[in-house]
N, C-alpha and C positions, 0 to 999 in steps of 0.2 A: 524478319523476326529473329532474334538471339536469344538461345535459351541459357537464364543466368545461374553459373554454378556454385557462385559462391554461398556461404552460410555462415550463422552466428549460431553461437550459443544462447539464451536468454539472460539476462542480468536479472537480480531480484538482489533486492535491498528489503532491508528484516530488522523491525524494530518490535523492543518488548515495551509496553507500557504498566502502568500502576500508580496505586493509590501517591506514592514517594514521589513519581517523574509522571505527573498526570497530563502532562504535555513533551510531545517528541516533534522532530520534523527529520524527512526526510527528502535530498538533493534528488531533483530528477534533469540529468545531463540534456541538454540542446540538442535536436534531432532524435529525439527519441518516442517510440510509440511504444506507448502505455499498454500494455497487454490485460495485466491481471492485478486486481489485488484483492487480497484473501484476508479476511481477520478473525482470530478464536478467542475464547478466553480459555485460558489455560488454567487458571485457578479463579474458581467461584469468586465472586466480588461477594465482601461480606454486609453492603450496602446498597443503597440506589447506585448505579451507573449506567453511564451511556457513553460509546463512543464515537467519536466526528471524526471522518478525516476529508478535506477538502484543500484543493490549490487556491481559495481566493473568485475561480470563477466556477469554480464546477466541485461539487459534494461527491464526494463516493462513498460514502457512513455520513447518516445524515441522523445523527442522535439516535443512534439506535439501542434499546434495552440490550445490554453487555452484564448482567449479573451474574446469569448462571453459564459454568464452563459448556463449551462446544462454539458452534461456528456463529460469528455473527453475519446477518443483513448485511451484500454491497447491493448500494442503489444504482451507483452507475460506473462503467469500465470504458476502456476505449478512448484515448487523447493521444493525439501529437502534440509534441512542445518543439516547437521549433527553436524556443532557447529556453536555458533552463528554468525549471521551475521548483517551488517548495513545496510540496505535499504537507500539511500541520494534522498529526494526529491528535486527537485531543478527549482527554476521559473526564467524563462531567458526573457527577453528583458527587455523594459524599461518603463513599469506600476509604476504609482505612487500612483493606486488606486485598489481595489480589491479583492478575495479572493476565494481559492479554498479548495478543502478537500481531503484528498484520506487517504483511509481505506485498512488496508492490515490484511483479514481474515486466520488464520494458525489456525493448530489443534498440539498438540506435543505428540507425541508417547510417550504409559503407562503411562500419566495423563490422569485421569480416574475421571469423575463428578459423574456417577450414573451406576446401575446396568438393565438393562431388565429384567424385569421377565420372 
């Protein structure tokens, strides 16, 4: 058994959304395990909204009420991509005002920041 020393940092890729750019996508690198992803609204929506964000096969914001500021609903966490893939944020109804955030925290196999002694 070899105990392994190496370690990474987490990567997090961080996108703002709104009423202006109601659709964002963000790159997730090949070989990489999907950790986290976190979304707020940082300014009240002055309307219906909801946000999606999903790769295609798998929802992690699955229309979830995003109006009022604070944290929204993830439904689900945890994916490997063994090659890369698009994550599509996407804010649905009809805000003319507003903004949200969501962060999607991943780590990618054998990139390696530093060593444990």
């Amino acid at each position: 058994m070899s105990n392994l020393t190496s370690r990474q940092y987490p990567l997090v890729a961080f996108a703002k959304i709104g009423a202006a750019d109601a659709t964002t996508t963000i790159t997730i690198p090949g070989g990489a395990l999907l950790n986290r992803i976190s979304a707020v609204v940082s300014t009240a929506f002055n309307g219906a909204a909801t946000l999606t964000a999903d790769d295609g096969t798998t929802t992690f914001v699955s229309a979830e009420i995003a109006t009022a500021a604070g944290p929204v609903v993830v439904d689900s966490q945890l994916k490997f991509y063994p090659t890369p893939a698009t994550v599509t944020i996407t804010l649905g109804g009809t805000p003319t005002a507003g903004a949200a955030y969501v962060a999607i925290e991943y780590v990618v196999v054998d990139r390696w920041s530093e060593n444990q002694d």
